[in-house]
C-alpha positions, 0 to 999 in steps of 0.5 A: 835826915833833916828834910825828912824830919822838917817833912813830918812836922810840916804844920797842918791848916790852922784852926783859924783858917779852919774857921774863917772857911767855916764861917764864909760857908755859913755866912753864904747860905743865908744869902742865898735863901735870901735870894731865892726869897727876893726872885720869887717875891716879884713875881708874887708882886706882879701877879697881885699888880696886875689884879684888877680891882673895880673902879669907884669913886673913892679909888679916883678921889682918893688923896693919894691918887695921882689925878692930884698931879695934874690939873686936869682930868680930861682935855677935849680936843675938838675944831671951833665949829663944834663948840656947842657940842663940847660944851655939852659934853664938859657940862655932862662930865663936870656933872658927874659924882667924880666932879671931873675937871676938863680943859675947855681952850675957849674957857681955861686957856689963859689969855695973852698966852701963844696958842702953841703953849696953851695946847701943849699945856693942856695935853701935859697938865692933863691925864686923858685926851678926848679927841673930837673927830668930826669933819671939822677936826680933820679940816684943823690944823690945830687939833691935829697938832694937838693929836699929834702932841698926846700921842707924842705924851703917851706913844701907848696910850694906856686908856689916855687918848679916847678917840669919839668920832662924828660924822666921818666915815671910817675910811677917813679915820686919822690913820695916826689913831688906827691902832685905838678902838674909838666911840661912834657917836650916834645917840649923843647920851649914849655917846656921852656915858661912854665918855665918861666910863671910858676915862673912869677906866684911865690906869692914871686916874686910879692907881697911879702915884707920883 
């Protein structure tokens, strides 16, 4: 008879832990449609990412831009022999509304310095890499290292590395930059506004930040 009493007046669940089961219920559901908000909210980022606006002056002199990071906009890489050609092309490029700042190695590099240093510095300190492929380049071991060297920086290139060739077949097209489209130059002021459209279009120069 005892046992059968203490049977029936067995307590029932407390209120409290009634409570505390009601409250982690209530307490979950906020949680979730917060989750629900956060998983649907990148893909609205990304797609808003991934809209191109159009290039203008003020998105690459804007102060926040990250072309503050570096020293340089664009660094020409080219053989000795093709000097008078390059100059042209920093002198057109300075010229420019954007007032783009190149790396010329005879001019800026610093004297005194190790060449592998100043070529290596060049490539790090700059955001797109004009490569001058004319028989010369292909015949200089500097300008294939320092090839090598911006490739090693931006394996996916990303618009950085603007391959212009001149007087050489396409047969003999470094094999190294294959996988980029390249200008021909023919018409040197045609060549030359491609250039400079080409790095206006570089992702570093117009919506990056450090």
């Amino acid at each position: 008879a005892g046992w059968f009493r203490r049977l029936l007046h067995k307590p029932k669940p407390s209120s409290v832990e009634s409570s505390l089961n009601a409250s982690r219920s209530a307490s979950s559901s906020p949680s979730s449609s917060s989750a629900e908000s956060s998983s649907s909210s990148p893909s609205m980022s990304l797609a808003r990412s991934v809209r191109l606006s159009p290039v203008s002056l003020s998105d690459i002199n804007a102060s926040g831009s990250a072309r503050w990071a570096k020293s340089y906009d664009v660094c020409i890489c080219h053989s000795e022999v093709d000097l008078e050609l390059v100059e042209e092309l920093v002198s057109y490029l300075e010229a420019q509304p954007e007032s783009f700042r190149c790396f010329l190695q005879l001019r800026d590099a610093a004297l005194g310095s190790a060449v592998v240093t100043e070529l290596c510095d060049a490539v790090q300190n700059s955001h797109c890499w004009v490569m001058l492929i004319t028989p010369g380049f292909l015949r200089d071991p500097w300008c294939k290292y320092q090839m090598h060297q911006a490739l090693a920086e931006a394996p996916m290139a990303n618009g950085r590395t603007i391959p212009v060739l001149k007087d050489v077949d396409r047969k003999d097209y470094p094999k190294e930059l294959r996988n980029l489209y390249y200008i021909y130059m023919a018409l040197k002021e045609n060549s030359f506004r491609q250039i400079r459209d080409t790095v206006m279009r570089c992702e570093s120069l117009r919506w990056g930040r450090d």
